[in-house]
C-alpha positions in Angstrom: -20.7 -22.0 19.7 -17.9 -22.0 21.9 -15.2 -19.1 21.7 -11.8 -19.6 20.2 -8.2 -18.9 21.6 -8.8 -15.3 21.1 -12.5 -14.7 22.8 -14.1 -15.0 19.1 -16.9 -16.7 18.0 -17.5 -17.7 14.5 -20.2 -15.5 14.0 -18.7 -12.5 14.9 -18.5 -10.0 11.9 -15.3 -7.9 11.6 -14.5 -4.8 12.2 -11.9 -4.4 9.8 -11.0 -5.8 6.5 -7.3 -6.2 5.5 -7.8 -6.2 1.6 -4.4 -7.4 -0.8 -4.8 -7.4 -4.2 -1.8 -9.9 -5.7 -1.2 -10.6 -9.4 1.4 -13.4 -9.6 2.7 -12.9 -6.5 3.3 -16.7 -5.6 7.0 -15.5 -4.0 5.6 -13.1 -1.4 1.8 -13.5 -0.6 2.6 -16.0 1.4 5.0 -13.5 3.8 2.6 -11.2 3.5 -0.2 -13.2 4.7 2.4 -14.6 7.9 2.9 -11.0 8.8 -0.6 -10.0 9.2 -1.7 -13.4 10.7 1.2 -12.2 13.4 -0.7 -9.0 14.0 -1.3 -8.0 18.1 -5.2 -8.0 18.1 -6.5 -7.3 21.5 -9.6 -6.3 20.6 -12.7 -8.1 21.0 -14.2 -8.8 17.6 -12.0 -10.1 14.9 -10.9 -8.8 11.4 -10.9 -10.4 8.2 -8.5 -11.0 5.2 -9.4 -11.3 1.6 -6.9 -11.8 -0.5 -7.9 -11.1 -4.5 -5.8 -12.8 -7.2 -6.5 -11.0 -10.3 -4.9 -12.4 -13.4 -2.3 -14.6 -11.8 -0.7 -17.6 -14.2 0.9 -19.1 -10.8 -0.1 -20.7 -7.4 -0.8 -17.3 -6.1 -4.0 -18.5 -5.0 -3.2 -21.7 -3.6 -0.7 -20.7 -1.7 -3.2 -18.3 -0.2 -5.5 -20.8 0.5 -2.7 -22.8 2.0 -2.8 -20.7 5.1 -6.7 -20.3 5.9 -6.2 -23.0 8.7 -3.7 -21.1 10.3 -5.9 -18.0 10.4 -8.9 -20.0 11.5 -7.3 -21.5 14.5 -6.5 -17.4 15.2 -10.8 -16.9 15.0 -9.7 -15.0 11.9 -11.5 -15.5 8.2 -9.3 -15.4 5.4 -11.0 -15.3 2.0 -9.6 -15.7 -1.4 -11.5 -14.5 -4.7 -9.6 -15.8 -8.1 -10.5 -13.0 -10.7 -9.5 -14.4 -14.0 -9.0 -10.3 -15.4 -6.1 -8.6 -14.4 -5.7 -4.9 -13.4 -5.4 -4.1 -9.8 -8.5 -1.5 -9.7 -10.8 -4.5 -10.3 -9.1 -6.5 -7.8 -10.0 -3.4 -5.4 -13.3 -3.1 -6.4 -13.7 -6.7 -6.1 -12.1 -6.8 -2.7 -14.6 -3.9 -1.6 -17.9 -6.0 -2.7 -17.1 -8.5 -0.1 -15.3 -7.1 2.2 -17.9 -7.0 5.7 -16.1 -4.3 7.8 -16.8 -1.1 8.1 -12.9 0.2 8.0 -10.7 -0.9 5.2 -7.2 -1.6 4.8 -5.6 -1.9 1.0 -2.2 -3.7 1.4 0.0 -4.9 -1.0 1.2 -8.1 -1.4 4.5 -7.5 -1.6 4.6 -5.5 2.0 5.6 -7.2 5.5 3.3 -4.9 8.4 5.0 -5.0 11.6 2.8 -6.3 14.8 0.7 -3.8 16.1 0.7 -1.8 12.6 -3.1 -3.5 11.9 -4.2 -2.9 15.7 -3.3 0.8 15.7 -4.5 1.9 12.3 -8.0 0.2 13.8 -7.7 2.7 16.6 -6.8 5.5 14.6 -9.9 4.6 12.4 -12.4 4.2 15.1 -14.2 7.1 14.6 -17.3 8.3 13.0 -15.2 11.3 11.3 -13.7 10.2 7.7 -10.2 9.6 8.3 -7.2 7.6 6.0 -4.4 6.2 7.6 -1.2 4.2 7.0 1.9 3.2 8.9 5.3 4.1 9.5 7.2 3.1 6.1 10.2 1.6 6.3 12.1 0.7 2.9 13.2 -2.8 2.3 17.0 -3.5 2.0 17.4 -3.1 -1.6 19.7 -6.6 -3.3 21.0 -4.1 -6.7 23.6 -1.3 -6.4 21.4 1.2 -8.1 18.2 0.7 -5.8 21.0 1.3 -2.6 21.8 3.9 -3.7 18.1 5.6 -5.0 16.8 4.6 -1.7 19.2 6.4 0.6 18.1 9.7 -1.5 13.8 8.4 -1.3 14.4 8.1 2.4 15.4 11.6 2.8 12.5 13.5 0.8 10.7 15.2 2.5 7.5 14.0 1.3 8.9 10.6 2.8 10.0 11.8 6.1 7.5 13.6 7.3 4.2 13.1 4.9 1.9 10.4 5.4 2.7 8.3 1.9 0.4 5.3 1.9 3.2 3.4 -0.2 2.2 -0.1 -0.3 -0.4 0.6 2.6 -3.6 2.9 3.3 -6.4 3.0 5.2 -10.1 4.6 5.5 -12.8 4.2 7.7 -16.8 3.6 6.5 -17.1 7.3 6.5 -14.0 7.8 4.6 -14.6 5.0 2.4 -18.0 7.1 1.4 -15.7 9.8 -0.3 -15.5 7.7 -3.9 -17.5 5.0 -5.3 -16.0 2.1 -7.2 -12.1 2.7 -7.4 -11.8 4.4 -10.9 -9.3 2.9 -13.4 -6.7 5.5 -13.6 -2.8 4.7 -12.6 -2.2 6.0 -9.3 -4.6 4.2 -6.9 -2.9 5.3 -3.5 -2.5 9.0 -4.6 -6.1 9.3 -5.6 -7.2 7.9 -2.4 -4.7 10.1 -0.1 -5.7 13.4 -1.9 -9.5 12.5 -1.1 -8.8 13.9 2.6 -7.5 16.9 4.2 -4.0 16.8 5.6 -5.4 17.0 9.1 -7.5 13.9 7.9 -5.0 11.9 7.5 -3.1 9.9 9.9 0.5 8.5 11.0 0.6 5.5 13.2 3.9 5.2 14.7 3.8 0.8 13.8 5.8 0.2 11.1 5.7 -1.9 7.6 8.6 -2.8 4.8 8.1 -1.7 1.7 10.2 -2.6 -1.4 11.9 -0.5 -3.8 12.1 -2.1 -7.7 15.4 -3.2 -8.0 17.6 -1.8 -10.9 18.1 1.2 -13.0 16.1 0.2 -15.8 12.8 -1.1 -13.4 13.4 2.4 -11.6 13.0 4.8 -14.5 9.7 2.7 -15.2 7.9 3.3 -12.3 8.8 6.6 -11.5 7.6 7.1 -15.2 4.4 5.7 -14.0 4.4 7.2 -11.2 4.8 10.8 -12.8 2.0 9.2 -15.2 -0.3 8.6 -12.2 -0.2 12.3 -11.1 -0.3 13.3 -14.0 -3.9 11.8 -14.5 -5.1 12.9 -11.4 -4.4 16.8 -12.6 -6.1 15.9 -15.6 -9.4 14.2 -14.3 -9.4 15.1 -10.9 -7.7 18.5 -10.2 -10.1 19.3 -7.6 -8.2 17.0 -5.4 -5.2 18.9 -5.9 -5.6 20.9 -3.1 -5.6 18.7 -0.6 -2.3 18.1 -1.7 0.1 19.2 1.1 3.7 17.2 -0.1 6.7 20.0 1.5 9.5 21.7 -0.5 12.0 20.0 -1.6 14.5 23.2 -2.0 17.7 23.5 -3.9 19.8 23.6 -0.7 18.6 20.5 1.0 19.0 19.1 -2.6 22.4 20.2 -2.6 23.2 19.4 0.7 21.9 15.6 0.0 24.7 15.7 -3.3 27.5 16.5 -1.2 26.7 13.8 1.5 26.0 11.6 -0.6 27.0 11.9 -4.4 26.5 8.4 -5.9 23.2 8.3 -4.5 22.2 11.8 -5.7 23.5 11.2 -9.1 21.2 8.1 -9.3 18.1 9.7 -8.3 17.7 12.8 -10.1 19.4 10.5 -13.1 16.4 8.3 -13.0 14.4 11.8 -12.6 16.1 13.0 -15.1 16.0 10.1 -17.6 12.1 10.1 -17.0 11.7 13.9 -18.1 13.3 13.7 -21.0 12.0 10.6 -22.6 8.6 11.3 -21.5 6.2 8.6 -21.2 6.5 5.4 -23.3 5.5 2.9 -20.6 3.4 0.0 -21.9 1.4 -1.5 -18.6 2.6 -2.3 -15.2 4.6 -4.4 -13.6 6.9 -4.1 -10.7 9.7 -5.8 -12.4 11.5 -7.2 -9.2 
């Protein structure tokens, strides 16, 4: 069979699967799904997407499906499962059963990755050692008051600025996939799967990808109540990864020095952290409430 307008052919098998699990996320996979078809691929064998809808009451799939032509002129398989049970761990797990490459890349649906982000965590990955990576995040401009001025704050922690978060988007290879079996059903997916390597396993790419913020006060105390939740769980059932946990300091005068550059925005964030510690946890499922 004759090659395509990239050098592929359709029986190439990939060498990287781009993995998005998307419950109702009619409004966005499509975005999503434009970014990554957009992605600088010089390399000779193609990657693959599978997009898993788990639970979804809109066109989530559909519109999916909508773009397959587009990636097949591009030599590039996207795939759609339709999972009729929600929960994003079985839309992981699902993703994993099918997925053909030997390096991974979970993505959610509501993140836009830059051109060359897919290309260089490939590089980064190529490697028989077990290694995770993820991109340069960069946080969507936020539409509510509140989220403005949370996110000026999130940009600055340290964690944020110098850590390698996986926010929205992480990556293993085949020897790093190896570390867990099926993704277990706890809260905090991309915490669990961070803290399964060594810092000095884990790897910043300088390409970058948008990430959103939940916009408003109210859908800001939630998640960072799940959040905390999500850790929480992982020192409870998995403190062995613990260690591998290498977040910096945050001390009292860079916390301090944040307030007095920025007061509104201080107030907001350690209000929400605030709110969150003294209410405890009363959250009732997940949703990102945009």
């Amino acid at each position: 069979m004759p090659p395509n307008s990239r050098g592929h052919t359709a029986e190439s098998l990939p060498v990287l699967s781009v993995l998005i699990p998307a419950s109702n996320e009619e409004a966005l996979i499509g975005q999503c799904l434009e970014k990554v078809l957009q992605s600088a691929w010089p390399h000779a064998v193609p990657f693959e997407t599978i997009v898993i809808s788990n639970g979804s009451r809109d066109r989530t799939s559909e519109t999916a499906l909508e773009m397959r032509p587009r990636f097949a002129e591009k030599g590039l398989v996207l795939q759609v499962l339709d999972r009729k049970d929600g929960g994003k761990l079985g839309a992981l797990n699902a993703g994993d059963h099918v997925a053909r490459a030997p390096i991974r890349i979970y993505l959610d649906a509501d993140v836009e990755v830059s051109e060359g982000l897919i290309s260089q965590i490939y590089t980064a990955l190529d490697t028989p050692q077990a290694r995770y990576a993820s991109g340069t995040l960069i946080l969507a401009t936020p539409k509510t008051w509140a989220t403005r001025a949370y996110a000026r704050i999130y940009a600055q922690v340290p964690f944020m600025k110098h850590g390698v978060p996986g926010a929205g988007v992480f990556a293993v290879n085949a020897a790093g996939r190896m570390r867990w079996g099926t993704f277990p059903n706890i809260i905090s997916d991309d915490t669990f799967v961070r803290l399964s390597f060594l810092p000095e396993e884990r790897i910043a790419v300088p390409a970058t990808y948008t990430w959103p913020l939940v916009e408003g006060w109210s859908n800001l105390v939630r998640v960072r109540r799940r959040q905390n939740a999500g850790v929480d769980e992982i020192r409870e059932y998995y403190p062995e990864l613990l260690r591998n946990d290498d977040k910096p300091d945050f001390p009292i005068r860079e916390k301090m020095k944040l307030a007095l550059q920025d007061p509104l925005g201080f107030a907001v964030y350690s209000g929400v952290a605030l709110v969150v510690r003294l209410t405890g946890d009363n959250s009732n499922g997940w949703t990102r409430g945009r």
